[in-house]
KOLGU-4560 file (N, C-alpha, C; in nm, 3 decimals, padded with zeros to 5 digits):
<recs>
<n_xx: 02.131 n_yy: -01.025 n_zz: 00.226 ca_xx: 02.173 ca_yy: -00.920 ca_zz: 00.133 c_xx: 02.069 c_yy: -00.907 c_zz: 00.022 mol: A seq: 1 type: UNK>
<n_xx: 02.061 n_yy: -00.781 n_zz: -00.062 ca_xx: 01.978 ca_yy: -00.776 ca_zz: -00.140 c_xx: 02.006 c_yy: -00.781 c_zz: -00.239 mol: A seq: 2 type: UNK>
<n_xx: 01.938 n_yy: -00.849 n_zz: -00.360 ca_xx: 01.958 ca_yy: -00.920 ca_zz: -00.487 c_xx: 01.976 c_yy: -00.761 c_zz: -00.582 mol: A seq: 3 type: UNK>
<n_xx: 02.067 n_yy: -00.829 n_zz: -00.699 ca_xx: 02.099 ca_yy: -00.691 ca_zz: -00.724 c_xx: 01.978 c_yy: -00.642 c_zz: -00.841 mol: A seq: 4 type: UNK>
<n_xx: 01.861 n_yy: -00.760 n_zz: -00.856 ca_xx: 01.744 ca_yy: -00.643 ca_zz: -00.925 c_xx: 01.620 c_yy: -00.564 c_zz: -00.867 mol: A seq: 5 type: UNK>
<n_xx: 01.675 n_yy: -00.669 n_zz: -00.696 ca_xx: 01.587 ca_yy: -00.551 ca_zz: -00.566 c_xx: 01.706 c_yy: -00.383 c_zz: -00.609 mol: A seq: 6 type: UNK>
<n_xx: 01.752 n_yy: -00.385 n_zz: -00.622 ca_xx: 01.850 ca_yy: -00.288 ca_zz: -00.598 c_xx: 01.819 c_yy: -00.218 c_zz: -00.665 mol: A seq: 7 type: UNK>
<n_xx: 01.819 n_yy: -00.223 n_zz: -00.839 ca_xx: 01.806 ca_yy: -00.170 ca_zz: -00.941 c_xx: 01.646 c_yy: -00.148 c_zz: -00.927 mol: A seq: 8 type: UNK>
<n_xx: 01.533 n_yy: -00.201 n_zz: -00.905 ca_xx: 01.448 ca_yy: -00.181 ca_zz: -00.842 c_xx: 01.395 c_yy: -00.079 c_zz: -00.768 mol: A seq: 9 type: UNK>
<n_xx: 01.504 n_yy: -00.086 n_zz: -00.659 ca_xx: 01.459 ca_yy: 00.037 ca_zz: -00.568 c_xx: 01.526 c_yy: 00.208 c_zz: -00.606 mol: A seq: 10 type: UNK>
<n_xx: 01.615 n_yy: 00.192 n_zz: -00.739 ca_xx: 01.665 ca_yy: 00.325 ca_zz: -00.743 c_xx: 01.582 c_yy: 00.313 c_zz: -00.865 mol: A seq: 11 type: UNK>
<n_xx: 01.527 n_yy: 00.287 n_zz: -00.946 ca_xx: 01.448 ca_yy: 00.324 ca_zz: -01.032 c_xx: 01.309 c_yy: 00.406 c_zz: -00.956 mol: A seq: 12 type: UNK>
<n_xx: 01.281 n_yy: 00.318 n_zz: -00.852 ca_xx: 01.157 ca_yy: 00.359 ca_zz: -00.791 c_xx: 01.157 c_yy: 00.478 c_zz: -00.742 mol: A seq: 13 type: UNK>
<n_xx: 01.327 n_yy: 00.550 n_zz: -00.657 ca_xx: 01.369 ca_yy: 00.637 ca_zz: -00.650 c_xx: 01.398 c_yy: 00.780 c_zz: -00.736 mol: A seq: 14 type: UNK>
<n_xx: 01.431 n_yy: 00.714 n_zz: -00.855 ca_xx: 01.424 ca_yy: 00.811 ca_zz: -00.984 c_xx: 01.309 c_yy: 00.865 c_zz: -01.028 mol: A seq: 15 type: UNK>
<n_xx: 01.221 n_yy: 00.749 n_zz: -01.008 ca_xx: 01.045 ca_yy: 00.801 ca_zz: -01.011 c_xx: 00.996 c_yy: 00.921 c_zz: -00.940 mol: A seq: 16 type: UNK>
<n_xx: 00.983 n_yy: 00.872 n_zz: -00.817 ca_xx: 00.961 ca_yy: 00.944 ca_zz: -00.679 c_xx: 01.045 c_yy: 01.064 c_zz: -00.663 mol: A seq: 17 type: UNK>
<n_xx: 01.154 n_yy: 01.095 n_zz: -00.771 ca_xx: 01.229 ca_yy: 01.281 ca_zz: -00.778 c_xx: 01.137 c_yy: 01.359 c_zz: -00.827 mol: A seq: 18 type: UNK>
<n_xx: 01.103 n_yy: 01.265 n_zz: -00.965 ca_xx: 01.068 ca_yy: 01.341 ca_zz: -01.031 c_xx: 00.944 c_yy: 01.345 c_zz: -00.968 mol: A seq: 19 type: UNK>
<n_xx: 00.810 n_yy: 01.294 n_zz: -00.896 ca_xx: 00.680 ca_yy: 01.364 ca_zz: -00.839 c_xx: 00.735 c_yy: 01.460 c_zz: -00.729 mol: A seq: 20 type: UNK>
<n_xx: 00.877 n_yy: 01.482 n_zz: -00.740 ca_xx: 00.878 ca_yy: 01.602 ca_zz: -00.581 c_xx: 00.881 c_yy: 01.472 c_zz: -00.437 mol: A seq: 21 type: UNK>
<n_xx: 00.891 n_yy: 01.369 n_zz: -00.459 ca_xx: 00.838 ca_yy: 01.302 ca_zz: -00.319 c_xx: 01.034 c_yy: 01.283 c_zz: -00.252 mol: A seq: 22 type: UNK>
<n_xx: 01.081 n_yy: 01.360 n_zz: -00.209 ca_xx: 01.200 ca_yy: 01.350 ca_zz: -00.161 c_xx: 01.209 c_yy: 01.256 c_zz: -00.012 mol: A seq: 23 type: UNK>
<n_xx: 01.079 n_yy: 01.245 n_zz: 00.029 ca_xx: 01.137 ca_yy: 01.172 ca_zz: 00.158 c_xx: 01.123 c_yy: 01.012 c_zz: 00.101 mol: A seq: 24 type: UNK>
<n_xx: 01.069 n_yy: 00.982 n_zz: 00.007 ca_xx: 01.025 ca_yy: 00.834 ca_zz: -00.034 c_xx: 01.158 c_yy: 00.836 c_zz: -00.150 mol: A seq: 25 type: UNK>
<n_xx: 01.149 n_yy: 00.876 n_zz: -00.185 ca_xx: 01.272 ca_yy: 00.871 ca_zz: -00.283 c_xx: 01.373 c_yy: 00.849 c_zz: -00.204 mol: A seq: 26 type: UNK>
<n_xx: 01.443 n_yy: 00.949 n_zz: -00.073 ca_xx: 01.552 ca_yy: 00.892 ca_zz: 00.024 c_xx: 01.524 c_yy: 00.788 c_zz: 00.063 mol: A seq: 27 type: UNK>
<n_xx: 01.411 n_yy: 00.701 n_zz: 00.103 ca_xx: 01.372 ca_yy: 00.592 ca_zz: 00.143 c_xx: 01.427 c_yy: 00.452 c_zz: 00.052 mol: A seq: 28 type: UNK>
<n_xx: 01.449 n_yy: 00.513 n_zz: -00.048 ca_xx: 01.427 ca_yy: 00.385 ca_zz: -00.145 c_xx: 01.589 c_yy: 00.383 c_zz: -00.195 mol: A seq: 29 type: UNK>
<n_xx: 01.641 n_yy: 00.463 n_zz: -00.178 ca_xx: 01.795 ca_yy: 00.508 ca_zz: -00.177 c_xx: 01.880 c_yy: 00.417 c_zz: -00.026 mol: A seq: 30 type: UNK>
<n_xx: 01.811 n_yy: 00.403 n_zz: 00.043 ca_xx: 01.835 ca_yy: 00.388 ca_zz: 00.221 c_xx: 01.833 c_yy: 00.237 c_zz: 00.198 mol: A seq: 31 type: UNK>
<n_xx: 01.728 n_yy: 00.177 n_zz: 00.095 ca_xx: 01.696 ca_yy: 00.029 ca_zz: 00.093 c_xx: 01.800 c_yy: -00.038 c_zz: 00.003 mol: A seq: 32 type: UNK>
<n_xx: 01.825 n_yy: 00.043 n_zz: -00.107 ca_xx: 01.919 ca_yy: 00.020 ca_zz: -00.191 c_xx: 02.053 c_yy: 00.014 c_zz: -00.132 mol: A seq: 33 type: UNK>
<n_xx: 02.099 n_yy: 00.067 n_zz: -00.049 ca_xx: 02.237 ca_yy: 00.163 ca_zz: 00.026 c_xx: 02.272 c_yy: 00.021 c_zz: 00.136 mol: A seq: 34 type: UNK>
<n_xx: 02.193 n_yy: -00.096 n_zz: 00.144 ca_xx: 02.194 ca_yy: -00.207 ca_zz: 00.228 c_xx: 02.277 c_yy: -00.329 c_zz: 00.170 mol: A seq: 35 type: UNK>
<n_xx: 02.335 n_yy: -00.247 n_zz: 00.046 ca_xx: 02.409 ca_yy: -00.387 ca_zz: -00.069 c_xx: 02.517 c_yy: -00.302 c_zz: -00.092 mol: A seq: 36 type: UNK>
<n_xx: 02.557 n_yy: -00.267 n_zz: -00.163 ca_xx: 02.656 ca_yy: -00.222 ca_zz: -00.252 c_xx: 02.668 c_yy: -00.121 c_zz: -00.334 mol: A seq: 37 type: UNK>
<n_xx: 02.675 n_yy: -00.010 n_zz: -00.339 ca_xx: 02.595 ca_yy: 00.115 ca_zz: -00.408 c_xx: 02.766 c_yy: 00.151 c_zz: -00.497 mol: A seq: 38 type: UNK>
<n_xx: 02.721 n_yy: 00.187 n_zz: -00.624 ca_xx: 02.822 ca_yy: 00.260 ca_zz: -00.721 c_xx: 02.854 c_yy: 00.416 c_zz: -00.669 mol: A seq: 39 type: UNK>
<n_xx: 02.928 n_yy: 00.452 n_zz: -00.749 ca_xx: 02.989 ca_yy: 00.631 ca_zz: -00.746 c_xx: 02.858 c_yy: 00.662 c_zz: -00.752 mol: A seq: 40 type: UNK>
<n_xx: 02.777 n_yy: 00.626 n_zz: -00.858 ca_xx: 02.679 ca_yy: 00.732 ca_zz: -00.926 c_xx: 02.521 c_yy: 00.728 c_zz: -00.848 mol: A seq: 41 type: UNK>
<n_xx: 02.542 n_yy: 00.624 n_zz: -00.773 ca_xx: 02.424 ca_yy: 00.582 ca_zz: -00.662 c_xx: 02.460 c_yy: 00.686 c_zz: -00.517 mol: A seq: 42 type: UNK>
<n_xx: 02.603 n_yy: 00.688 n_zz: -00.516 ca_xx: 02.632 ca_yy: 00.761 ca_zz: -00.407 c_xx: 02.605 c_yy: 00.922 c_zz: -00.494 mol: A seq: 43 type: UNK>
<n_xx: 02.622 n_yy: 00.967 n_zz: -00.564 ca_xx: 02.633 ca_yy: 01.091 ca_zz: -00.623 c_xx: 02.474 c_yy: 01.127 c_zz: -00.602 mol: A seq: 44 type: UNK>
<n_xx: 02.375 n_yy: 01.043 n_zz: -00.634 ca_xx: 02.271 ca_yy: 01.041 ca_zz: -00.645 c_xx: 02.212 c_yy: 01.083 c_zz: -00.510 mol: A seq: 45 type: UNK>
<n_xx: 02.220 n_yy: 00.999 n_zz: -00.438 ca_xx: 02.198 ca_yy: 01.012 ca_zz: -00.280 c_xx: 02.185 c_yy: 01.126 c_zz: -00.258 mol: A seq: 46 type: UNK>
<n_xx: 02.332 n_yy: 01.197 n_zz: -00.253 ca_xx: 02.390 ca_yy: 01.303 ca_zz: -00.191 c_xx: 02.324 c_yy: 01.411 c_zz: -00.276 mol: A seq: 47 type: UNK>
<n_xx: 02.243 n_yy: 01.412 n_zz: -00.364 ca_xx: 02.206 ca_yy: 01.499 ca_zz: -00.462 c_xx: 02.076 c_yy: 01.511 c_zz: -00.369 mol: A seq: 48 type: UNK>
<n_xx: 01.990 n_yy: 01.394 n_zz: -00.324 ca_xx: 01.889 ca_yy: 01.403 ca_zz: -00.295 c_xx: 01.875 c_yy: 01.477 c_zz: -00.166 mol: A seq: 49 type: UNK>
<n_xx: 01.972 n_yy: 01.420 n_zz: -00.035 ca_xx: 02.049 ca_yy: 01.486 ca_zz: 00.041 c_xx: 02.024 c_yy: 01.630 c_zz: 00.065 mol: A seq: 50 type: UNK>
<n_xx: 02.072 n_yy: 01.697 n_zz: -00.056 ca_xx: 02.088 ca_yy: 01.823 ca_zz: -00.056 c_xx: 01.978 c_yy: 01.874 c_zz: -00.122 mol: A seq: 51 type: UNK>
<n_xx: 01.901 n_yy: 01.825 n_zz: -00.218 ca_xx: 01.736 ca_yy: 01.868 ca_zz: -00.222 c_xx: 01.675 c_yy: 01.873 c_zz: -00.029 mol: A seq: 52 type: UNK>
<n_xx: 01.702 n_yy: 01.829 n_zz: 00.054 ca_xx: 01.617 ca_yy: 01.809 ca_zz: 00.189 c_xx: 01.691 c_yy: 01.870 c_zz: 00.291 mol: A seq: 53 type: UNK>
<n_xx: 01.804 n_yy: 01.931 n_zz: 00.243 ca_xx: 01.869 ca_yy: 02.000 ca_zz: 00.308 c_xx: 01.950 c_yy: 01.931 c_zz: 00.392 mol: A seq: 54 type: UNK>
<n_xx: 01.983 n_yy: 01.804 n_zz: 00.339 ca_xx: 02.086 ca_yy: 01.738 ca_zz: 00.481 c_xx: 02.201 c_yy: 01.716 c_zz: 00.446 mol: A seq: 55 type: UNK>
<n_xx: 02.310 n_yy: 01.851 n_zz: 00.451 ca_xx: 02.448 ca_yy: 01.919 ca_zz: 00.364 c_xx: 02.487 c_yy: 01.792 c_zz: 00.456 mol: A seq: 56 type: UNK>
<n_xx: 02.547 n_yy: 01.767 n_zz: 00.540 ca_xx: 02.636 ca_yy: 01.650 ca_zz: 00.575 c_xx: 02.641 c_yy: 01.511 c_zz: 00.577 mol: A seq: 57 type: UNK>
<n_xx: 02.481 n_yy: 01.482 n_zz: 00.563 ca_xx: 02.501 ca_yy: 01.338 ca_zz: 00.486 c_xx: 02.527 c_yy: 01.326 c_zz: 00.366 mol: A seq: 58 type: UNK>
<n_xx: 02.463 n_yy: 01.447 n_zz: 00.248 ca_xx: 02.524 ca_yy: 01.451 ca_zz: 00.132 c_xx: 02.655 c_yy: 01.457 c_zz: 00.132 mol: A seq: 59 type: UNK>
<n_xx: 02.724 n_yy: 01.569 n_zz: 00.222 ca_xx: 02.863 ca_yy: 01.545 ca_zz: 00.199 c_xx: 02.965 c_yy: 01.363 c_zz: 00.200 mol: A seq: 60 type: UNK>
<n_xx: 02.918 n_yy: 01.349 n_zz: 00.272 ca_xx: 02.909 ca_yy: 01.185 ca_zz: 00.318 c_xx: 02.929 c_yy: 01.089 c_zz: 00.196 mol: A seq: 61 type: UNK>
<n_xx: 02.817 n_yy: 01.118 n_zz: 00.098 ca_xx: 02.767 ca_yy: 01.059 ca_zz: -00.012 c_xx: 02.897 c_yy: 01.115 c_zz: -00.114 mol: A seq: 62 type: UNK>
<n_xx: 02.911 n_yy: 01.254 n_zz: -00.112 ca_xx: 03.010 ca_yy: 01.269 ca_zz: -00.223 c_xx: 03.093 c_yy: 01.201 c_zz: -00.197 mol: A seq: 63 type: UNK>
<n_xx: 03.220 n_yy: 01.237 n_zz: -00.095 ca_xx: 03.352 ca_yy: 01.183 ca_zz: -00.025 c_xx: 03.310 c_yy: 01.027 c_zz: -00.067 mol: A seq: 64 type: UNK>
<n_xx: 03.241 n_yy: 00.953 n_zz: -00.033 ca_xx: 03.222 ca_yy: 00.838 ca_zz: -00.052 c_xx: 03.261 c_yy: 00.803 c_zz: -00.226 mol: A seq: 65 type: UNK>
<n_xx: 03.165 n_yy: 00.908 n_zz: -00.298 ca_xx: 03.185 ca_yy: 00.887 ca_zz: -00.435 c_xx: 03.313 c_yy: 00.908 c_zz: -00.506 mol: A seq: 66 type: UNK>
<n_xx: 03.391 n_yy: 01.013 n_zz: -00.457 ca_xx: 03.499 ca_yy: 01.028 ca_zz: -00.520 c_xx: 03.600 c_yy: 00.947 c_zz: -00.470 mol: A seq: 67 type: UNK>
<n_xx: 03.604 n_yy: 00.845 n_zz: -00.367 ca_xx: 03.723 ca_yy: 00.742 ca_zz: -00.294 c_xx: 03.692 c_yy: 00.629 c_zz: -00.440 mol: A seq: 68 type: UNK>
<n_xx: 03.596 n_yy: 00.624 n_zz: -00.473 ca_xx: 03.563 ca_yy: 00.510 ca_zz: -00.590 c_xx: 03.598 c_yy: 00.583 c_zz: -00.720 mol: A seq: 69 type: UNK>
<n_xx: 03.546 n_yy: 00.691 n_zz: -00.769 ca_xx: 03.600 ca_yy: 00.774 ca_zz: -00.878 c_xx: 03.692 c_yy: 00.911 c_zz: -00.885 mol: A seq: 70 type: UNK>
<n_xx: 03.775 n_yy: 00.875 n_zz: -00.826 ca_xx: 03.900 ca_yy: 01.028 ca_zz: -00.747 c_xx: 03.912 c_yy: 01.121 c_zz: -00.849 mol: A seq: 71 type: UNK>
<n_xx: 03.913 n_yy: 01.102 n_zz: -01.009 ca_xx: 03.925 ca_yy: 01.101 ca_zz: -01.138 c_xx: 03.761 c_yy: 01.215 c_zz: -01.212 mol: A seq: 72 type: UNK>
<n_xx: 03.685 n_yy: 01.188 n_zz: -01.122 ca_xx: 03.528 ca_yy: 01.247 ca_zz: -01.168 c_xx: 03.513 c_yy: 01.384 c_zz: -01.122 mol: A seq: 73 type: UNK>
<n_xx: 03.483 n_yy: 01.474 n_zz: -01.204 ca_xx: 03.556 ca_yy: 01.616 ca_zz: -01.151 c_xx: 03.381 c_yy: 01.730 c_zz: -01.116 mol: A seq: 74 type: UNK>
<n_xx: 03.296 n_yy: 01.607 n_zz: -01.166 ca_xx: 03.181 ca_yy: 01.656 ca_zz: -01.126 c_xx: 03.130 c_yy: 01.640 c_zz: -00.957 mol: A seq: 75 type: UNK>
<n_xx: 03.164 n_yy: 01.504 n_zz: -00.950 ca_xx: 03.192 ca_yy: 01.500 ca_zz: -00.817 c_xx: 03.231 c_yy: 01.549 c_zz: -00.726 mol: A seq: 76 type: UNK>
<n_xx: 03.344 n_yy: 01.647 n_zz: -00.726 ca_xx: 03.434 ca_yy: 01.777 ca_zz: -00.640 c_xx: 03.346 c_yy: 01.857 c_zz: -00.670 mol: A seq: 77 type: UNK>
<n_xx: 03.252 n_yy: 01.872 n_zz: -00.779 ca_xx: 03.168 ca_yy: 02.019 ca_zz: -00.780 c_xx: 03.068 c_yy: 02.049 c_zz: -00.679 mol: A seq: 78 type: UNK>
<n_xx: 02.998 n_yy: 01.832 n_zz: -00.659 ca_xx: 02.850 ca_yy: 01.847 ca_zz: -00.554 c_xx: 02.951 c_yy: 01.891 c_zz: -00.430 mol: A seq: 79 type: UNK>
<n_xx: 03.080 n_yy: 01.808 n_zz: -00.401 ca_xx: 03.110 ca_yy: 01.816 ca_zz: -00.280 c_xx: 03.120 c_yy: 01.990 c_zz: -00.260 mol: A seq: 80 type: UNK>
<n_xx: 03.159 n_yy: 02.054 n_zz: -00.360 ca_xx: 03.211 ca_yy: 02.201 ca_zz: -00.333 c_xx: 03.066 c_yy: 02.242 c_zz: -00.304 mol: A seq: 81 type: UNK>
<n_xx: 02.957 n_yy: 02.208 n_zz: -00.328 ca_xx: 02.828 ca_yy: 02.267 ca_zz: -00.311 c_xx: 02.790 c_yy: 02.247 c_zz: -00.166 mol: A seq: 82 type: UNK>
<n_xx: 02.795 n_yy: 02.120 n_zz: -00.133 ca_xx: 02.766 ca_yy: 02.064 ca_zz: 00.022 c_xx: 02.858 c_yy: 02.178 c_zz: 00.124 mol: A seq: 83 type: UNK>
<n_xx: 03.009 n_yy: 02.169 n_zz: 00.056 ca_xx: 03.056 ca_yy: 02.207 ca_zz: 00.184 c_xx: 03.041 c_yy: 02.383 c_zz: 00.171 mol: A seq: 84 type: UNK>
<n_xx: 03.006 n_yy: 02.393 n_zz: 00.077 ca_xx: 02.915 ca_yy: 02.544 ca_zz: 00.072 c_xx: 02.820 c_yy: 02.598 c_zz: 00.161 mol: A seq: 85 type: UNK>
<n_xx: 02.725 n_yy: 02.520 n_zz: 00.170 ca_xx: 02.592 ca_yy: 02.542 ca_zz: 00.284 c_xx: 02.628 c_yy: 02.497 c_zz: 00.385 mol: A seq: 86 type: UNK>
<n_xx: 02.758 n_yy: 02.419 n_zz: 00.433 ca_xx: 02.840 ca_yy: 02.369 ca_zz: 00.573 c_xx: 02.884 c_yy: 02.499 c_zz: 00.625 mol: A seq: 87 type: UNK>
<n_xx: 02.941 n_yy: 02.634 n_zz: 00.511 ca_xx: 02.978 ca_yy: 02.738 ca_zz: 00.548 c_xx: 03.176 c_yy: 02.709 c_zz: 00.612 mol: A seq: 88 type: UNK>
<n_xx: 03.189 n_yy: 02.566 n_zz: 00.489 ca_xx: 03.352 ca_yy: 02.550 ca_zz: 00.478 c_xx: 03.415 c_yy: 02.589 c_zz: 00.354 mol: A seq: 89 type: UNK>
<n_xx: 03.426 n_yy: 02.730 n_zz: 00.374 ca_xx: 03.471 ca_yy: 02.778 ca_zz: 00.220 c_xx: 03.568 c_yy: 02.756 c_zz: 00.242 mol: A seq: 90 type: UNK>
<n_xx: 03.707 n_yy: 02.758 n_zz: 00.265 ca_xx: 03.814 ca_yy: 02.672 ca_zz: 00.252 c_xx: 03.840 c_yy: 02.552 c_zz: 00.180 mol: A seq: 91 type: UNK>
<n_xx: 03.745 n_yy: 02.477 n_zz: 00.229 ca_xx: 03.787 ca_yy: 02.309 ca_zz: 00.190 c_xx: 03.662 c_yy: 02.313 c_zz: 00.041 mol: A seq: 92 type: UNK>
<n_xx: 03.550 n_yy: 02.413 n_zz: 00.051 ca_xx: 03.532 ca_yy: 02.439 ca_zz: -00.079 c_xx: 03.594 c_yy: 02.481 c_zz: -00.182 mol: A seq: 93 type: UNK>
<n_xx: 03.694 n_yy: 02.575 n_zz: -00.208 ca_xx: 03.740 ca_yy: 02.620 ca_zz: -00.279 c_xx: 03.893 c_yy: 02.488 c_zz: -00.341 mol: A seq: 94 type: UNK>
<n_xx: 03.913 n_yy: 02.452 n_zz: -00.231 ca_xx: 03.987 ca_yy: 02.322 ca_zz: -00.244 c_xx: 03.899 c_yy: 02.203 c_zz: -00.338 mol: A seq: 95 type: UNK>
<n_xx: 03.806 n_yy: 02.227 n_zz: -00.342 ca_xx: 03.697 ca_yy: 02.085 ca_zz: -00.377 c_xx: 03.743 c_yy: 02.182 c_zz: -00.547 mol: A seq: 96 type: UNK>
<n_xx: 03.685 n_yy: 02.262 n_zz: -00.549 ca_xx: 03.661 ca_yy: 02.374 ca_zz: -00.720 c_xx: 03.836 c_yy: 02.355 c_zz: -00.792 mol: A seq: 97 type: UNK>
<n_xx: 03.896 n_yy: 02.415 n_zz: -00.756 ca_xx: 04.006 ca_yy: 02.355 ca_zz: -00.781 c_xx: 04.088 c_yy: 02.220 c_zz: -00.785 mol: A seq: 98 type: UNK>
<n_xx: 04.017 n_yy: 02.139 n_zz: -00.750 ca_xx: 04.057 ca_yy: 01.982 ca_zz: -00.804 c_xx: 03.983 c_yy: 01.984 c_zz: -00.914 mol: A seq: 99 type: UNK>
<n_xx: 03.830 n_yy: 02.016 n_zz: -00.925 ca_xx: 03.755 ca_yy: 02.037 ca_zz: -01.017 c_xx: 03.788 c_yy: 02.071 c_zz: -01.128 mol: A seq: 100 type: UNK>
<n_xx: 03.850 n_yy: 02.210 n_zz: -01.133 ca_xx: 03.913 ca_yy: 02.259 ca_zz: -01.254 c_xx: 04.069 c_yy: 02.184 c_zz: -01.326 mol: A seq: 101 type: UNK>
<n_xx: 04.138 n_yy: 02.077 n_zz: -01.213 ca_xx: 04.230 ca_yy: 02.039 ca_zz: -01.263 c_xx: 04.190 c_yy: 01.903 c_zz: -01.304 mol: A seq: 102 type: UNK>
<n_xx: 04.115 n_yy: 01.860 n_zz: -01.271 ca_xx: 04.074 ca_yy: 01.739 ca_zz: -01.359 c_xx: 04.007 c_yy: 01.785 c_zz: -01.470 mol: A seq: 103 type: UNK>
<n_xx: 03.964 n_yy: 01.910 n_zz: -01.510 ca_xx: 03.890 ca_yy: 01.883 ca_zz: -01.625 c_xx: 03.753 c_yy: 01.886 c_zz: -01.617 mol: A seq: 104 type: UNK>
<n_xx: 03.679 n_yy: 02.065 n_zz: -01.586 ca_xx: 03.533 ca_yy: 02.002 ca_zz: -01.591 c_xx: 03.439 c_yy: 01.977 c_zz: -01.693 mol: A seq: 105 type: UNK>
<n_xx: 03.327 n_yy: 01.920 n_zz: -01.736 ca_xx: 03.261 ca_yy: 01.837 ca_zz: -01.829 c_xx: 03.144 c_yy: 01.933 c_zz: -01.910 mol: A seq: 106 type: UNK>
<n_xx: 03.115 n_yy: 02.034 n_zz: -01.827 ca_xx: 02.988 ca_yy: 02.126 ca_zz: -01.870 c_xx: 02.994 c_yy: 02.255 c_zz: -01.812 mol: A seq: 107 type: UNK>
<n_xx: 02.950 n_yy: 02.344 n_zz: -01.895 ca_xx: 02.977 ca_yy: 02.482 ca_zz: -01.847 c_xx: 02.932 c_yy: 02.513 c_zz: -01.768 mol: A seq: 108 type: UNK>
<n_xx: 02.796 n_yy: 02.444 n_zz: -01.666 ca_xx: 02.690 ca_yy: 02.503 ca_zz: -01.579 c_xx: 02.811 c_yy: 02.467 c_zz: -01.482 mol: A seq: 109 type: UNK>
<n_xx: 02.901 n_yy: 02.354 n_zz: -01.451 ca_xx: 03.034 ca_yy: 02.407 ca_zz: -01.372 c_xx: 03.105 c_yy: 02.463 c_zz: -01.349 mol: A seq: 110 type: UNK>
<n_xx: 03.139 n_yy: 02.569 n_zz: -01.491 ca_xx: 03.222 ca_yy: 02.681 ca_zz: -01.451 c_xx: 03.145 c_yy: 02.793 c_zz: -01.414 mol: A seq: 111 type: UNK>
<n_xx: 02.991 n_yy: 02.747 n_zz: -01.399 ca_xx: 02.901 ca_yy: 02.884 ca_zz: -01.337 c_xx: 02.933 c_yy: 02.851 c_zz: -01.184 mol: A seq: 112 type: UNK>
<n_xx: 02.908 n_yy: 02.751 n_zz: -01.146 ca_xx: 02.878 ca_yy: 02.704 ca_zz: -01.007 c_xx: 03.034 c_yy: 02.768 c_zz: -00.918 mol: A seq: 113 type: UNK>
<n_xx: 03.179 n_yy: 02.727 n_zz: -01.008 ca_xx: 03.299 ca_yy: 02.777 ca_zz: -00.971 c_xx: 03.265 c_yy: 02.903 c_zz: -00.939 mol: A seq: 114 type: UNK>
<n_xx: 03.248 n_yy: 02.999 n_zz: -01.060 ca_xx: 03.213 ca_yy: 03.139 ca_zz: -01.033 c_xx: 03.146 c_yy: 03.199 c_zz: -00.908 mol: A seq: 115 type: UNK>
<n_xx: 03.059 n_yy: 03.138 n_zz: -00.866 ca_xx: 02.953 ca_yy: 03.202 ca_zz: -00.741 c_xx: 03.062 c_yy: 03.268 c_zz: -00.661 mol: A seq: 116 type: UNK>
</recs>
């Protein structure tokens, strides 16, 4: 198993590697990390990256994952409403926006994203 400052380690290195644009090394280092124990916000992260590379169903993956740990995080229903957007499941999107709005969302660029 990997020590948890390999861990912290490899998502820093990851956080790095967004910001040069390097999305496939950045998933890489997410993948190494993902071999221990990953938080909501590691999974949120993922699935963010995910969907920078266009891979709507492993991100989706990553959300669902995140919100079984934080059911309560209403930003979370927003990525998922985004994923299952480009899945072309507006149904179970609009279901995701509306949990969203009943928990309470955190920033207005969410009630843009609702809007679309």
């Amino acid at each position: 198993e990997i020590e948890p400052d390999e861990i912290k380690s490899y998502i820093k290195k990851g956080k790095l590697l967004r910001k040069l644009g390097e999305h496939d090394k950045e998933l890489e280092c997410y993948v190494q990390a993902s071999h221990s124990r990953l938080q909501s916000s590691d999974f949120k992260k993922l699935g963010t990256i995910l969907m920078d590379i266009e891979h709507y169903e492993k991100a989706l993956k990553c959300f669902e994952k995140a919100i079984t740990s934080e059911p309560n995080e209403s930003e979370l229903y927003i990525c998922k409403g985004k994923a299952l957007h480009k899945l072309g499941l507006s149904d179970q999107e609009v279901e995701c926006y509306t949990q969203a709005l009943k928990l309470g969302m955190n920033d207005d660029n969410d009630y843009e994203v609702v809007g679309t």
